[in-house]
Every structure is written in structure tokens, then in C-alpha cells.
C-alpha positions in Angstrom: 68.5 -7.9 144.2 66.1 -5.3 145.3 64.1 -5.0 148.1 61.2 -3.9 145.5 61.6 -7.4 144.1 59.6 -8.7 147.0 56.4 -6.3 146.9 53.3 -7.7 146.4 49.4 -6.4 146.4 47.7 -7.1 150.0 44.4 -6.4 150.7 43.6 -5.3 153.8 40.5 -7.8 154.4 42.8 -10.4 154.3 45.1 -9.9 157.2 43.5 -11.9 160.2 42.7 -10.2 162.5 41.8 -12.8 165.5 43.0 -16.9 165.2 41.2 -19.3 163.4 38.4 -20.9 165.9 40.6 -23.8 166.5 43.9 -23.8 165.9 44.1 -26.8 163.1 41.3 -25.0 161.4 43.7 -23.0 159.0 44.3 -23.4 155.1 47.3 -24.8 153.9 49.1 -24.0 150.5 51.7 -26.9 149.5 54.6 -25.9 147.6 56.4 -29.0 145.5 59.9 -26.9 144.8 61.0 -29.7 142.4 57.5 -29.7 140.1 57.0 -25.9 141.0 53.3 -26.7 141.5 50.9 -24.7 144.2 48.2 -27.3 145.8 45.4 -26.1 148.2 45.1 -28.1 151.0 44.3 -28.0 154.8 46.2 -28.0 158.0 44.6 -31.1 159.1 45.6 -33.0 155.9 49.5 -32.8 157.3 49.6 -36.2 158.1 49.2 -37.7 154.8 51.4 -35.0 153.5 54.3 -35.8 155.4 56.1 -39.9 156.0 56.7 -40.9 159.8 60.6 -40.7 158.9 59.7 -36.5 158.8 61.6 -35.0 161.4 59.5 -31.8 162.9 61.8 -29.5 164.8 59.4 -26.2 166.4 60.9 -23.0 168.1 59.5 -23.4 172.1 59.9 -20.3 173.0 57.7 -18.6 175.1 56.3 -15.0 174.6 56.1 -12.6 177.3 54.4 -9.7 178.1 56.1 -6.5 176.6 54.0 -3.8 175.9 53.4 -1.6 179.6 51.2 1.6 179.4 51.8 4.7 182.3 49.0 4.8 185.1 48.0 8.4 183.1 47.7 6.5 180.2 49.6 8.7 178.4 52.9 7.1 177.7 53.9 3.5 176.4 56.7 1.1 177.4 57.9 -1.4 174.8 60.2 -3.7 177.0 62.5 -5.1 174.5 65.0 -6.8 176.6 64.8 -7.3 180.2 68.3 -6.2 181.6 67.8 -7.3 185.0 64.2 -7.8 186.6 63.8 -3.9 187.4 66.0 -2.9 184.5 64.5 -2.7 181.1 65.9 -1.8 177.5 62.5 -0.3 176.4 61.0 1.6 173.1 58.6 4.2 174.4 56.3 6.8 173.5 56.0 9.7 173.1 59.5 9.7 172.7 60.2 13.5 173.5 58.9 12.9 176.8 61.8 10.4 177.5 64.4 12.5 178.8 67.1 11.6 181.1 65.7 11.7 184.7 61.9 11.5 183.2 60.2 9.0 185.6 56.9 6.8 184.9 54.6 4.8 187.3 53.1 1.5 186.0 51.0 0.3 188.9 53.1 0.2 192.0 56.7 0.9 190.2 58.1 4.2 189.3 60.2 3.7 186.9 63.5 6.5 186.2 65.0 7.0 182.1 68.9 6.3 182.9 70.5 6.5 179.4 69.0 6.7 175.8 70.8 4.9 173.1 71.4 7.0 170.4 72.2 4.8 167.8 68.5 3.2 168.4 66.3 5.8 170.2 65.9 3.1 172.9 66.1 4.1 176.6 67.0 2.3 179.6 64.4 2.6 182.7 65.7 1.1 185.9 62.5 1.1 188.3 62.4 0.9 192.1 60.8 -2.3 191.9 59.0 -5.2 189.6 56.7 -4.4 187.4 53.2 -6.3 188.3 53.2 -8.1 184.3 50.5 -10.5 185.0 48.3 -7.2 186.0 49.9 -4.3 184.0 51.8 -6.3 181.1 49.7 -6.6 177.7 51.0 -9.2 174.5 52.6 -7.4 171.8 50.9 -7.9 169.0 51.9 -6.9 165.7 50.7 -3.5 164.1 49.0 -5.3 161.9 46.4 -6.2 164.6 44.6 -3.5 164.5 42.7 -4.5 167.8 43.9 -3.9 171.2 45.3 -7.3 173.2 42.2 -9.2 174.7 42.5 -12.0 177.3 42.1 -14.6 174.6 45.6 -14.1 173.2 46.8 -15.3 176.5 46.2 -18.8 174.9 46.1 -18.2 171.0 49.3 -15.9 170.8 51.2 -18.9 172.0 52.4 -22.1 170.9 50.7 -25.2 173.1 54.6 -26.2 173.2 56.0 -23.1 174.5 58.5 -23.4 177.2 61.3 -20.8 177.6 60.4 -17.4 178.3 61.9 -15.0 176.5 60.3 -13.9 173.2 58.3 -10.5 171.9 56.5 -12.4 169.4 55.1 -15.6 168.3 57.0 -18.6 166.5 53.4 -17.9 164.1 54.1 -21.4 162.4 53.7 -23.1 165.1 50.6 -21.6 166.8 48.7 -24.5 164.4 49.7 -27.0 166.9 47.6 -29.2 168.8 49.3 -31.8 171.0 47.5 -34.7 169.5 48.6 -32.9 166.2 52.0 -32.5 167.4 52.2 -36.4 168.5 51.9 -37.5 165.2 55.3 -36.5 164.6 58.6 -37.5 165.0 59.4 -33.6 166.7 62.5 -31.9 168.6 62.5 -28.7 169.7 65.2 -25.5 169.4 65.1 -22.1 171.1 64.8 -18.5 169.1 63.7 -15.4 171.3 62.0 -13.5 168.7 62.9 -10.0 169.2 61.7 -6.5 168.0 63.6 -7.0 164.9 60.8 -9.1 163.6 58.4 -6.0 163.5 61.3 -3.7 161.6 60.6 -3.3 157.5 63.7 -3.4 155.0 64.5 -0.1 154.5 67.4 -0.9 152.3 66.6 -0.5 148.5 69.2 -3.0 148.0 68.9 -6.2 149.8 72.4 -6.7 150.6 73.2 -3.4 152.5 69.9 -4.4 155.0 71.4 -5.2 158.5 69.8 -7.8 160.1 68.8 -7.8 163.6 69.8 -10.7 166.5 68.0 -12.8 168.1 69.5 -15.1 171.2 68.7 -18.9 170.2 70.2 -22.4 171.8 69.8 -25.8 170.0 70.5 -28.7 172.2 73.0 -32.0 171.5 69.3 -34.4 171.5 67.9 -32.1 168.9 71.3 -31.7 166.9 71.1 -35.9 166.9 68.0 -36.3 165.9 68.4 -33.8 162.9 71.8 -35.5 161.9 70.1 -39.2 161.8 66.9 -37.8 159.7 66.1 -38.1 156.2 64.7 -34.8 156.0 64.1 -32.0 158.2 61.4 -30.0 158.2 61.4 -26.9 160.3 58.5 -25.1 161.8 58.4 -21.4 161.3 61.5 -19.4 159.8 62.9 -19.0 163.4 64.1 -22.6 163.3 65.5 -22.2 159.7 67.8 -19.5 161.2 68.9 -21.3 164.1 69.8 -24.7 162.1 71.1 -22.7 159.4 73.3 -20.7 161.9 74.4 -23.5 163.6 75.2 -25.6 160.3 77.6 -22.8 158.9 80.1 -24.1 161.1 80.3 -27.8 160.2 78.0 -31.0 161.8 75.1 -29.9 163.9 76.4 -29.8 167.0 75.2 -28.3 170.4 75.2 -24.4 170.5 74.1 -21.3 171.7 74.3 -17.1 171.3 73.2 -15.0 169.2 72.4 -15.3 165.5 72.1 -12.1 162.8 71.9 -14.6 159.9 69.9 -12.9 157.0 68.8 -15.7 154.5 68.2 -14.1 150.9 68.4 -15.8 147.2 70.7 -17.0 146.2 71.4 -19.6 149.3 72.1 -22.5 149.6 70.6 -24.7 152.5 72.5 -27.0 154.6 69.9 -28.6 157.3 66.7 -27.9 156.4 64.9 -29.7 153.3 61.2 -28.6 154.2 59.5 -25.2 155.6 56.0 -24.7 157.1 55.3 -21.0 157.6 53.1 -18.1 158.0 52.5 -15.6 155.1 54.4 -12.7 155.4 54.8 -9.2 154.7 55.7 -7.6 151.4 59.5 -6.5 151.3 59.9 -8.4 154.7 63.5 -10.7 155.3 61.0 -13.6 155.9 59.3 -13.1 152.5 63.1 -12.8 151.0 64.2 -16.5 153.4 61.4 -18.3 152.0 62.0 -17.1 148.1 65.7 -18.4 148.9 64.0 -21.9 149.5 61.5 -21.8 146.9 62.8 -19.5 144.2 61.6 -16.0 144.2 59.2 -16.4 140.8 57.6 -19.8 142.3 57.0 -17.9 146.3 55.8 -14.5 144.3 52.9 -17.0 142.2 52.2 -18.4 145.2 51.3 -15.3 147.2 49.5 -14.2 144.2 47.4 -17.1 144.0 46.7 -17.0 147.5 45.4 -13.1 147.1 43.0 -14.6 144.7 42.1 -17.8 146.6 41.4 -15.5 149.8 43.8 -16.9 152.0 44.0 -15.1 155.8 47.2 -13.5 156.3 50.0 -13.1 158.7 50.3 -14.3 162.3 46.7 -15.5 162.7 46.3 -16.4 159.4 46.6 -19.7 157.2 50.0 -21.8 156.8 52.0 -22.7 153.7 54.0 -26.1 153.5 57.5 -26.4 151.1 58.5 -29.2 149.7 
């Protein structure tokens, strides 16, 4: 299967840009996988949709601040992965400026390149002390936002649910939330750190020589019981797809923890999920290829054809989409 299998025509007004002004405001598309029929529907209207045996199960993680920029102005830290408190696995910019030794201040810390990882372009900066992130540290939003971060996405970029620290970017699915939404639901939660993986395009031409990225995930035993007792399981954003799907490669959910590379493409076959609600995604992106593994490629390729034409807002800000 190719990678060019999973391209599709985007204009460019129809990438959201800021949230809906509420969050339950969005458009919903429902998918029926067995009847292969496309409905158009609202967020709000998830109720009816679903039957109190539903089982919800969101991601709670929590972003964090990652994107840092120099005192100067003239250079940018991407933390990716917090070593240690003062040591950071960062992407920077400009990256010839990076060298071994180089130092950079943001506010009071001074900050010293130790190593650069070849294999990634990725440096390590250990700084003298913490990094001020409420005052200096700015959301990561994806490139696709073509807008700097504003004070807003504080709230907006983030689930009303979040809990655990830890993740670059949104669980987008779930940023529909409200609690009274949420408590209308029989809902568990798991853990997925969404990393910088999430941003990275398939450069593969063929899908099966991509290499997917990890991401550090924990699903509890209460969670693991609950999905085991449902009648069907309906997971909130693809982050919870892969950890269920992760977790269920090994036998009966159980409790577990780690780190999971799992790259779900057609043809798979699922073992713990039965329904999806997610975010439109990017052409020739894995989640474009995980959802077409749930839904058949032909059907998830109509649908985001028929979405083009019935204006639907795109990406992390945008509207929702509900399998069946």
C-alpha cells in the first residue's frame, strides 16, 4: 500500500485556525462502517447517538509548554523530552548555530549544547538552572496554525480532563469535552504523552517501510475492567486506539505501562476498540492510514471528500468525526 493512497485535496480555508467558540459547538460526520453511509450531524447530538452501555475511554494527558525562544530572539528551543528538570532533549533553530559548547539564555537560565544526536539532529542542553515555563514557555501548536500561541490556548489546547503532565500536543478528540458532556457517559481514562512524532509526515512511499515513532502511555487495572465488562468501546482520539490496541496484543487487557511504536495501517484487525471519535487529519498522515484500517480506506477517503465539499473545519481545532 502506498503512502500516495492516502492524499487527498485540502484547502487551505478550511484548516481552523482558532477553536470553535465553545467547545461542543463543532460538526460531527457519523460513519456507519457496516451500512458504509456518511450522516451530518453535530457534536451535541452525541447522546442520542450513542446507548448508556457505551463505554468512553479519553487520553488525560496533559500538554506542556515546549516551545522556548532565546532572550535575542534569535534562536528556538523545541523541548521534546525533559531529561531531568535542567536537562532537556530539544529541536532547535537555527540548527548550525547549535554546536557543542554553544550556550543560550532564556530568561534567567543559560543553557550549554552537551551532545547532538546524530541519528536525529536533536541536541541535549543541560542549563544551570529551571527554565521560568509559566513566563518563557509557549504551547506548541501545530505548523498548521499559522498564528503565534495566544493566552487563550492555555484553556482551549487542552482537554477539561487533563491530568498527567507530559504531552507536546493535544489528545485533539477530546478537546470537545465539556464536563456536563463528559458526565453523560459511562468514561475511563488512559494515558498517551503525545510526542513530536505526531508532527512528522510519512516520508516512506511505501507504507510498510515507515518507522513509527514512541510515545510513553500507562492504562490502569480500573480502566482495563471497565473495558473488559463493556459491550463496546469507544475510544476518544487515535491516542487511545494505540494504547488499547498495544496493550491487547498481548492477551486480556490487563494493567500496563511503557512505551508503544504501534503503527495501525489496513489491513488490521481490531481487538478492543469497536468505535472511534476523532479529529480530521492530514493527508498521507499514520492517523489518516489508523482510521482507514477501521473504516476501510474507500469509505474514510469519501468521507473526507464529502467533508471538503460540505466545508467542514479541519485538524486540531476543527470539527469531529464518529465511527461506527
Amino acid at each position: 500500500m502506498k503512502t500516495s493512497d492516502f492524499d487527498y485535496h485540502l484547502p487551505e480555508d478550511l484548516i481552523a485556525q482558532t477553536p470553535a467558540e465553545k467547545r461542543e459547538d463543532s460538526r460531527m460526520m457519523v460513519i456507519d462502517r457496516q451500512a458504509g453511509t456518511i450522516e451530518h450531524r453535530l457534536f451535541t447530538d452525541l447522546p442520542s447517538i450513542l446507548t448508556p452501555k457505551d463505554l468512553l475511554v479519553l487520553n488525560d494527558t496533559k500538554v506542556v509548554p515546549a516551545r522556548y525562544f532565546s532572550n535575542d530572539g534569535k534562536c528556538e528551543v523545541f523541548r521534546v523530552d525533559a531529561l531531568s528538570p535542567t536537562r532537556w532533549k530539544c529541536l532547535v533553530r537555527p540548527g548550525k548555530k547549535f554546536k557543542v559548547g554553544r550556550t543560550v539564555e532564556i530568561g534567567d537560565a543559560t543553557g550549554t549544547v552537551q551532545e547532538i544526536l546524530n541519528e536525529s539532529g536533536e541536541r541535549i542542553i543541560q542549563f544551570d538552572r529551571e527554565v521560568d515555563e509559566a513566563k518563557h514557555g509557549h504551547l506548541a501548536l501545530p505548523p498548521y496554525i499559522t498564528r503565534p500561541d495566544e493566552a487563550s490556548d492555555r484553556d482551549r489546547y487542552q482537554t477539561v480532563f487533563g491530568k498527567h503532565e507530559g504531552a507536546i500536543a493535544a489528545p485533539t478528540a477530546g478537546l470537545h469535552f465539556t464536563d456536563e458532556m463528559l458526565s453523560q457517559f459511562r468514561h475511563e481514562f488512559v494515558t498517551l504523552h503525545v510526542g513530536i512524532g505526531t508532527f512528522r509526515p510519512v516520508s516512506a512511499d511505501d507504507v510498510s517501510d515507515h518507522h513509527m515513532h514512541s510515545e510513553v502511555f500507562h492504562l490502569s487495572e480500573q480502566t482495563a475492567q471497565a473495558i473488559r465488562q463493556a459491550e463496546r468501546t469507544i475510544a476518544i482520539g487515535t491516542t487511545v486506539v494505540r494504547v488499547l490496541e498495544t496493550c491487547a496484543q498481548s492477551g486480556p487487557l490487563a494493567a500496563s505501562g511503557g512505551e508503544t511504536s504501534i503503527f495501525i495501517h489496513p489491513p488490521y484487525q481490531f481487538q478492543a476498540v469497536d468505535g472511534l471519535l476523532t479529529n480530521f487529519h492530514l493527508p498521507k498522515s499514520t492517523l489518516l492510514m489508523l482510521v482507514s484500517a477501521l473504516a476501510t480506506k474507500e469509505l474514510i477517503m469519501q468521507a473526507y471528500e464529502e467533508a471538503v465539499k460540505e466545508r467542514y473545519r479541519f485538524f486540531s481545532y476543527g470539527d469531529c468525526m464518529l465511527i461506527l
